[in-house]
C-alpha positions in Angstrom: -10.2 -1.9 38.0 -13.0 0.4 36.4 -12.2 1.9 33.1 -13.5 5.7 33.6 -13.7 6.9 29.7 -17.3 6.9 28.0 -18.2 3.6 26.2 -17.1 4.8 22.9 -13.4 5.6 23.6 -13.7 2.1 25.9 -14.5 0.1 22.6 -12.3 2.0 20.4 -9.4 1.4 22.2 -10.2 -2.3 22.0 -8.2 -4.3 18.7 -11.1 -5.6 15.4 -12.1 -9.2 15.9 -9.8 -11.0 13.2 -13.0 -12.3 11.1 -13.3 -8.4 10.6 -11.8 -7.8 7.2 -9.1 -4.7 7.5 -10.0 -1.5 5.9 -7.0 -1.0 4.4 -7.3 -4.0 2.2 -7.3 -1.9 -1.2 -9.4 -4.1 -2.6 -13.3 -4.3 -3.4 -15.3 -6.8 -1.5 -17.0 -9.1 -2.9 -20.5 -10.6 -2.2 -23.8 -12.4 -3.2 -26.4 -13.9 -1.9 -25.1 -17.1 -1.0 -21.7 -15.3 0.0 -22.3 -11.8 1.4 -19.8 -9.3 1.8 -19.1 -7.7 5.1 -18.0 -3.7 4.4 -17.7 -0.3 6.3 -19.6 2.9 5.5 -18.8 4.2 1.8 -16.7 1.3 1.2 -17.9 0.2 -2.5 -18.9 -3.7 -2.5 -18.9 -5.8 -5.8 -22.1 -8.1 -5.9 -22.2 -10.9 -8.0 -26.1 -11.5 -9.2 -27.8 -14.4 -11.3 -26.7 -15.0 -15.1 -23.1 -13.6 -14.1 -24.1 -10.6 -13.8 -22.7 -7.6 -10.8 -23.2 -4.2 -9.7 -20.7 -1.9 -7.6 -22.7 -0.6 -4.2 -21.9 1.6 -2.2 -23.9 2.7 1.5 -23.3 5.9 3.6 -25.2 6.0 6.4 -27.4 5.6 8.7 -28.0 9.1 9.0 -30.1 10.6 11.7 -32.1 13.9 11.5 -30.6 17.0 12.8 -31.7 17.5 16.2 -31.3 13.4 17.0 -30.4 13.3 20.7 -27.7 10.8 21.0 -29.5 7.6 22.8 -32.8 8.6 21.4 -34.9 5.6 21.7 -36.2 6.0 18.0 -35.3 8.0 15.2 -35.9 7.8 11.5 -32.5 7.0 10.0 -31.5 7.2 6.6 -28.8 5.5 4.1 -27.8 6.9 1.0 -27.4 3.8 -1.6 -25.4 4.3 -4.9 -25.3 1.3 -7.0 -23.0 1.3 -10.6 -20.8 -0.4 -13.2 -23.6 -2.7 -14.0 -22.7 -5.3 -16.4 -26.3 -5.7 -18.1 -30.2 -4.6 -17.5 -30.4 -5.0 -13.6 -34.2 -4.7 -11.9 -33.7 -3.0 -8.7 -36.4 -2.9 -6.2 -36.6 -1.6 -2.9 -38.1 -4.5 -1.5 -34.5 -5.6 -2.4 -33.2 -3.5 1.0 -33.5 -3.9 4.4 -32.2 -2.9 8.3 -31.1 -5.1 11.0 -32.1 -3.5 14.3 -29.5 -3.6 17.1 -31.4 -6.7 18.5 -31.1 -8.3 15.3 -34.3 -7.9 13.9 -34.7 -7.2 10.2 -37.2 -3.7 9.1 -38.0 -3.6 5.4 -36.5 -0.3 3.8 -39.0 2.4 2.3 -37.5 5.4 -0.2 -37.0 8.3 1.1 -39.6 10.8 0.0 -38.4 12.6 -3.5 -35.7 9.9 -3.8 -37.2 6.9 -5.6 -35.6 3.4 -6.5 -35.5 3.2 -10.2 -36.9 0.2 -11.4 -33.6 -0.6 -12.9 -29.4 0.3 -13.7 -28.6 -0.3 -17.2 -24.8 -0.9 -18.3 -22.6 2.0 -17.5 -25.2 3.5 -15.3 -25.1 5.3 -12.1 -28.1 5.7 -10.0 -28.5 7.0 -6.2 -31.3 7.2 -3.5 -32.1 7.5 -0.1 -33.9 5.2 2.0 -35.1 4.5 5.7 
């Protein structure tokens, strides 16, 4: 039998996989390099750096310009990234981000015009910027 709703309601119908943490955990992830965190949108994640130190992030996005036609087969999305509670001097970077592409391939991050990455997020900090 042939299921007759678009894609979308097809695959939200369908139950998470069970490695998929649940959203209504209550709790922070937690990641690092050598253990990283799987989130959703605006869900803040606590990563663990060198020297014990972490920041809180937080992603919205991608965002796609108004106008975007659904199925476009390009578009110049952008992700909002705020990153806080720093627990010492952290050098941020933005060849710190990147994108994995629906295939699977990874696209190195550029800032957003207007919207730098500071070079760092001191202790009690709370920086934002946009990149794409």
């Amino acid at each position: 039998p042939s299921d007759s709703r678009p894609p979308a309601q097809q695959l939200a119908s369908q139950p998470l996989p069970s490695w998929i943490p649940s959203p209504t955990t209550g709790r922070k992830a937690t990641g690092s390099v050598q253990r990283p965190a799987l989130s959703y949108q605006g869900v803040e994640v606590r990563v663990d750096l060198d020297r014990g130190n972490s920041v809180t992030m937080n992603v919205h996005g991608p965002t796609a310009p108004a106008g975007t036609k659904v199925g476009a087969e390009a578009a110049d999305l952008t992700w909002t990234v705020t990153v806080s509670d720093a627990t010492g001097t952290i050098p941020l970077s933005i060849t710190q981000f990147n994108v994995q592409d629906e295939a699977g391939k990874y696209h190195w991050a550029q800032p957003v015009k207007g919207s730098p990455v500071p070079a760092k997020i001191s202790k009690g900090q709370k920086v934002t910027f946009t990149i794409h």
